[in-house]
C-alpha positions in Angstrom: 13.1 21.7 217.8 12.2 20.8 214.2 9.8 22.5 212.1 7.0 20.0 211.0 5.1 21.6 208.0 1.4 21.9 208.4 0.6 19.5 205.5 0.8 16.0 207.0 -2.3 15.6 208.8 -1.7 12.6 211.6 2.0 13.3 210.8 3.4 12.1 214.8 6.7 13.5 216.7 7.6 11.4 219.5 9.3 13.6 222.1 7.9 16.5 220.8 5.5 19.6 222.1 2.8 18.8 219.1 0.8 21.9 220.2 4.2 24.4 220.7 5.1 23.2 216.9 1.3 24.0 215.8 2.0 27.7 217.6 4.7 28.1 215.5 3.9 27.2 212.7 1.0 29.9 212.6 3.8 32.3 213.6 5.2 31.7 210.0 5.0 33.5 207.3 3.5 31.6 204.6 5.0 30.1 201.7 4.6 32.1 198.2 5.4 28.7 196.6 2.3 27.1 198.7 0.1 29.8 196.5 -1.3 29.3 193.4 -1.8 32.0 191.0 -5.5 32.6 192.1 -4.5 32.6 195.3 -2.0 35.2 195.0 -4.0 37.2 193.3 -7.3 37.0 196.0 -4.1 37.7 199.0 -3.0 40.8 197.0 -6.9 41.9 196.5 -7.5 41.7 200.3 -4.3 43.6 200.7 -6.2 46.6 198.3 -3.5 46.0 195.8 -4.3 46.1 192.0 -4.7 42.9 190.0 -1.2 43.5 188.0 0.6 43.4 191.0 -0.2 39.3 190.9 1.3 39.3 187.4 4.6 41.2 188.6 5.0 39.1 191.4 4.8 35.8 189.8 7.5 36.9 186.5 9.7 37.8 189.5 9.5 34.4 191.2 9.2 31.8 188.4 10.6 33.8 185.1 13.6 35.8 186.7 14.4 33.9 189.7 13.7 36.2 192.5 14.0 34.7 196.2 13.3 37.7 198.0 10.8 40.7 197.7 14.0 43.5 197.7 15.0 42.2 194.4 11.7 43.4 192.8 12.7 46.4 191.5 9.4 47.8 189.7 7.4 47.4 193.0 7.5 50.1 195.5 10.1 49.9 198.6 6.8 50.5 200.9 4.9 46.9 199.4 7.9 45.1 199.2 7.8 45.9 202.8 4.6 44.6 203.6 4.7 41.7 201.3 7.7 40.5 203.1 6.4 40.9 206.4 3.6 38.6 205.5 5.4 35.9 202.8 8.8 34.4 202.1 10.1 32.3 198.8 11.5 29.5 200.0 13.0 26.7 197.9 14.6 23.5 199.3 18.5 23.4 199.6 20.6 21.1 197.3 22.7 19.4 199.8 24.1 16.8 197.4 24.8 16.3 193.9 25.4 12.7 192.0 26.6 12.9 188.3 26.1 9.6 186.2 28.2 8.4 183.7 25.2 8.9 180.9 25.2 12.5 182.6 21.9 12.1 184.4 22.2 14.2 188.2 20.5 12.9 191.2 20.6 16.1 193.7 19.6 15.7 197.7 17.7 18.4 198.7 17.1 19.1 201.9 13.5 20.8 203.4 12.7 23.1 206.7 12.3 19.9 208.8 15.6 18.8 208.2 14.0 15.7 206.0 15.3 15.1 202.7 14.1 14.3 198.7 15.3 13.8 195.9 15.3 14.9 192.3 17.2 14.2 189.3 18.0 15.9 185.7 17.8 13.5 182.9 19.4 14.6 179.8 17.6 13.5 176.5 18.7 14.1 172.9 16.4 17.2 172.3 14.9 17.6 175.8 15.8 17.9 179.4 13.1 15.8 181.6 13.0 16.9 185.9 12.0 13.8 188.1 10.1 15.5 191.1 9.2 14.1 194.4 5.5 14.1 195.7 6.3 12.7 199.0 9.4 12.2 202.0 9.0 8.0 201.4 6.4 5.9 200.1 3.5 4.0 201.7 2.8 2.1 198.8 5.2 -0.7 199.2 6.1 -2.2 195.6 8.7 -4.9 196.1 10.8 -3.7 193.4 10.9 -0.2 194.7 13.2 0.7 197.1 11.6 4.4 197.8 8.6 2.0 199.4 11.5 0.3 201.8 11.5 3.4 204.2 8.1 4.1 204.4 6.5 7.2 204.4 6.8 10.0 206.8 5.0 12.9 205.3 4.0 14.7 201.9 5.0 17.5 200.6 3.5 20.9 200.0 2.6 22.1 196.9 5.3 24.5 197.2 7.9 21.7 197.9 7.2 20.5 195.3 7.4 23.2 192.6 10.6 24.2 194.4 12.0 21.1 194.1 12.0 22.3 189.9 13.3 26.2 191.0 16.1 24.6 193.0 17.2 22.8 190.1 16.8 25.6 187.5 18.6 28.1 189.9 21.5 25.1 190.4 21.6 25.0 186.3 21.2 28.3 184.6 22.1 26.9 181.4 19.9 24.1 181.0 16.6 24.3 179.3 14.0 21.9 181.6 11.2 21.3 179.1 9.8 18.0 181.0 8.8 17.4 184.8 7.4 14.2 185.5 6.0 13.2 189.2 8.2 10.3 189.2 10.0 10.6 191.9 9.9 9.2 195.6 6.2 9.3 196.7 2.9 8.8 195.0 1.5 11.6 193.9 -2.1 11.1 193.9 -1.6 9.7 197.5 -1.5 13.7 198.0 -3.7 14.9 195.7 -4.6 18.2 197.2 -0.9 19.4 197.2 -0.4 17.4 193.8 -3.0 19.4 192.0 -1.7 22.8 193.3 1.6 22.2 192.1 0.3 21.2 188.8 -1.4 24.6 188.6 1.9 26.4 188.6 3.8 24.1 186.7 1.3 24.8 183.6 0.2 28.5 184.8 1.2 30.8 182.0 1.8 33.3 184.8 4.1 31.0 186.5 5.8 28.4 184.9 4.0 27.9 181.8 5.1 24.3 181.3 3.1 22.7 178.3 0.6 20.1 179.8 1.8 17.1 177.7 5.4 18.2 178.6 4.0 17.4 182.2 3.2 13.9 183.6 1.5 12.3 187.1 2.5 8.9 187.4 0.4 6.9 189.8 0.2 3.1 191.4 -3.2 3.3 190.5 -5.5 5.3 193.1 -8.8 4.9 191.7 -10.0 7.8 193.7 -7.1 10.2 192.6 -6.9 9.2 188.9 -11.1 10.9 188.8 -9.8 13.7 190.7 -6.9 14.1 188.2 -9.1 13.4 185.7 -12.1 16.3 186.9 -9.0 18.8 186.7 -6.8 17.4 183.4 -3.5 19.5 184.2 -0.9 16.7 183.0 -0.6 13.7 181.1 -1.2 10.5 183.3 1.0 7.5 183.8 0.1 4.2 185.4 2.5 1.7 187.0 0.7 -1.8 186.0 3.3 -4.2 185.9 1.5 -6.8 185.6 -1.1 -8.6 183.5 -3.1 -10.6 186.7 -4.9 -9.8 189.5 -2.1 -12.8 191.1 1.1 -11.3 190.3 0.4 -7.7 190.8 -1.0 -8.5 194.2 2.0 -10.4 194.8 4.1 -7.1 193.3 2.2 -4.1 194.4 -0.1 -4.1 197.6 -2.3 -1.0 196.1 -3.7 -3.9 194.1 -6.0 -5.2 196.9 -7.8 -2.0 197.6 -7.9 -1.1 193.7 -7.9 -4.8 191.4 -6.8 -4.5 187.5 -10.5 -4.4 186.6 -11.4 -1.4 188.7 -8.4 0.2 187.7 -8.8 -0.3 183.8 -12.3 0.7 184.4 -11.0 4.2 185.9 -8.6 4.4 182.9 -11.3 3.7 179.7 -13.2 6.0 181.3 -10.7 9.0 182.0 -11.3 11.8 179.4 -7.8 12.0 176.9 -7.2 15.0 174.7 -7.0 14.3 170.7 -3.9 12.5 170.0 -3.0 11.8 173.7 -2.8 8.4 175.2 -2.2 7.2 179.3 1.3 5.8 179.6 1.8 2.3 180.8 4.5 1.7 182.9 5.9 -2.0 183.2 8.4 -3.0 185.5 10.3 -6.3 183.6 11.0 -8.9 186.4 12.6 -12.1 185.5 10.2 -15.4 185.9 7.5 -13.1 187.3 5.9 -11.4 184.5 8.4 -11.4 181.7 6.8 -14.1 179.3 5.4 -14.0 175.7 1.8 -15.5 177.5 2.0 -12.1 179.9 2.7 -10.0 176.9 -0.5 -11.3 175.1 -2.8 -11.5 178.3 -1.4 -7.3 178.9 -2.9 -6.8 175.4 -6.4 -8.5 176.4 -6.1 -5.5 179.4 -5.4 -2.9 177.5 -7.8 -3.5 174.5 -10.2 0.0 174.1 -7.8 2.3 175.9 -5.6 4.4 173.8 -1.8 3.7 175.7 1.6 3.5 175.0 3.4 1.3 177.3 6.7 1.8 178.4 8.9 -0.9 179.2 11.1 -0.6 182.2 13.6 -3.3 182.8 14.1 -4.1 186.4 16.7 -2.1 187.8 18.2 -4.4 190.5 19.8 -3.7 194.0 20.9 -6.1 196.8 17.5 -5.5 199.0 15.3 -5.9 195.9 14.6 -9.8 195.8 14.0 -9.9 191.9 16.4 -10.0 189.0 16.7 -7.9 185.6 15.4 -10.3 182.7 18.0 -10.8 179.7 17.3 -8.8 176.8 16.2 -11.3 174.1 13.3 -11.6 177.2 12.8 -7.9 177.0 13.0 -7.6 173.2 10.5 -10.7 172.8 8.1 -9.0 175.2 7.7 -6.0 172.9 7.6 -8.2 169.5 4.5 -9.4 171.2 3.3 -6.1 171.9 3.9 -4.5 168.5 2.5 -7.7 166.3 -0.9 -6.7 168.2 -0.8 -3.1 167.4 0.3 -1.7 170.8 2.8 0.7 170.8 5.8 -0.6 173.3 8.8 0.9 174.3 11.6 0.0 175.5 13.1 2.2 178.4 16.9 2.5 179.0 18.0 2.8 182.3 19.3 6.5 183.0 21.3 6.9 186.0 21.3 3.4 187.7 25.2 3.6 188.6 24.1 6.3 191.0 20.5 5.0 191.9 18.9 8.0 190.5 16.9 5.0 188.0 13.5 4.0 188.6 12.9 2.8 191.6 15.6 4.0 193.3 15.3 7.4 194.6 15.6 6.8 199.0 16.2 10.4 200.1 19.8 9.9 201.1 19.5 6.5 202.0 22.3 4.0 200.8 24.1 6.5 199.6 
């Protein structure tokens, strides 16, 4: 039998004893990387433990690398005992490792149900960004995504989520992760709850201690999880737009029905930005679809009073995706158009497409 975690609620197994799985999964021991640092702190409190116990614990785990309670050495034999009666630290397994020719990894990992995610390393020249997963799929069904192509069939925990970053530290010691962005398979404000309590370790100084602009959510644009986000600012905030009109982002991105561009820009003039931050605007580049000088200009109409950047993201094509790449006097002409009108507009190269580990291309395994 497979073990469903807890955190998909309406999450179905055909063929399966739904209540026997429910029965064991109280039966577990629960997650330390499902905690957050409060909430370590109020189990160790309830335990009569002092409140530096929560500070030990968490340097173990997320400084020094610890996976199991018998490797912390300054706590007692007697409550490393207990603890691990009650908790484990469990990190998903790398089952699979692709290295790019520009040295970006893609790694499979592989969670307690048996389902898979992936995340990728992507060297920069004075940084090292993590591409995280939110979610096993994607229910949000952008045509030029191929994540969206197998659908979604559950979120992850909090926990899976950190550990997705742990995994990848533990699997390279030597390289210093400054960046995580929640850019990988999954939308993370889809799953919000588990989103926001992975953020809270990510920037912890007890845990983590990952700089907040260092950190970044990227959405499709959920209305109701961008003022969420917003209520709690843990992370810089991206926004997949990719198009200028109501038309061809319906036509691109189904989200756009529930949540038009004028809602959505509403949302974004109105979410609260630290000094000198701005909301990252992601565009997808698709030949004869929203690639010309008159989208450039009617983008800049959109974006007029919020303080953006916008990155441009050349389509990066595959056989099921039925759009093509534009040419790069397109691509280069798009941004002239952007930059005469005083929005700053980058152009993103591709990192890892030779081993699908580029935008859009993250499937779990899948066409591999």
């Amino acid at each position: 039998m497979k073990v469903i975690p807890e955190n998909m609620a309406g999450f179905t197994v055909p063929g399966e004893n739904v209540r026997a799985i429910r029965r064991f999964l109280t039966a577990r021991k629960r997650n330390l990387l499902d905690m957050s640092p409060e909430d370590i702190a109020l189990f160790l409190e309830k335990m009569g433990l002092q409140p530096y116990r929560c500070g030990q614990i968490l340097r173990w785990v997320y400084r020094r690398g610890v996976r199991d309670f018998e490797g912390m050495t300054d706590i007692s034999r007697d409550l490393r005992k207990r603890l691990s009666l009650q908790l484990d630290i469990s990190i998903p397994e790398i089952a699979a490792v692709d290295t790019s020719r520009d040295g970006t990894r893609k790694f499979l990992l592989q969670l307690v149900d048996g389902l898979q995610v992936e995340s990728v390393l992507i060297p920069e020249r004075n940084h090292i960004t993590c591409c995280i997963s939110t979610q096993v799929g994607c229910a949000q069904g952008c045509r030029f995504c191929l994540t969206g192509r197998r659908g979604l069939l559950r979120n992850l925990s909090s926990g899976e989520i950190v550990g997705q970053l742990l995994a990848l530290k533990e699997a390279c010691p030597a390289e210093n992760i400054t960046n995580v962005v929640l850019m990988g398979m999954g939308e993370p404000l889809a799953n919000i709850h588990h989103t926001l309590r992975a953020l809270e370790v990510l920037i912890s100084p007890q845990a983590l201690g990952i700089s907040r602009k260092h950190v970044t959510v990227s959405t499709v644009g959920l209305i109701p999880g961008i003022r969420k986000l917003a209520a709690k600012p843990s992370a810089s905030l991206a926004v997949s737009l990719n198009a200028a009109t109501d038309e061809v982002r319906n036509r691109l991105m189904p989200v756009n029905r529930r949540y038009p561009l004028g809602e959505l820009l509403a949302a974004l003039r109105a979410y609260p930005l630290p000094p000198g931050r701005r909301i990252t605007i992601e565009y997808v580049m698709i030949a004869d679809v929203n690639d010309t000088p008159a989208d450039a200009r009617r983008l800049v109409s959109l974006l007029r009073g919020i303080r953006v950047k916008v990155n441009l993201i050349p389509l990066n094509e595959a056989p099921e995706i039925p759009f093509s790449r534009p040419d790069e006097y397109t691509v280069l002409n798009f941004q002239n158009e952007l930059l005469e009108r005083h929005i700053t507009a980058i152009i993103r190269k591709s990192r890892g497409s030779d081993i699908r580990a580029a935008c859009g291309q993250l499937q779990g395994g899948l066409g591999r």
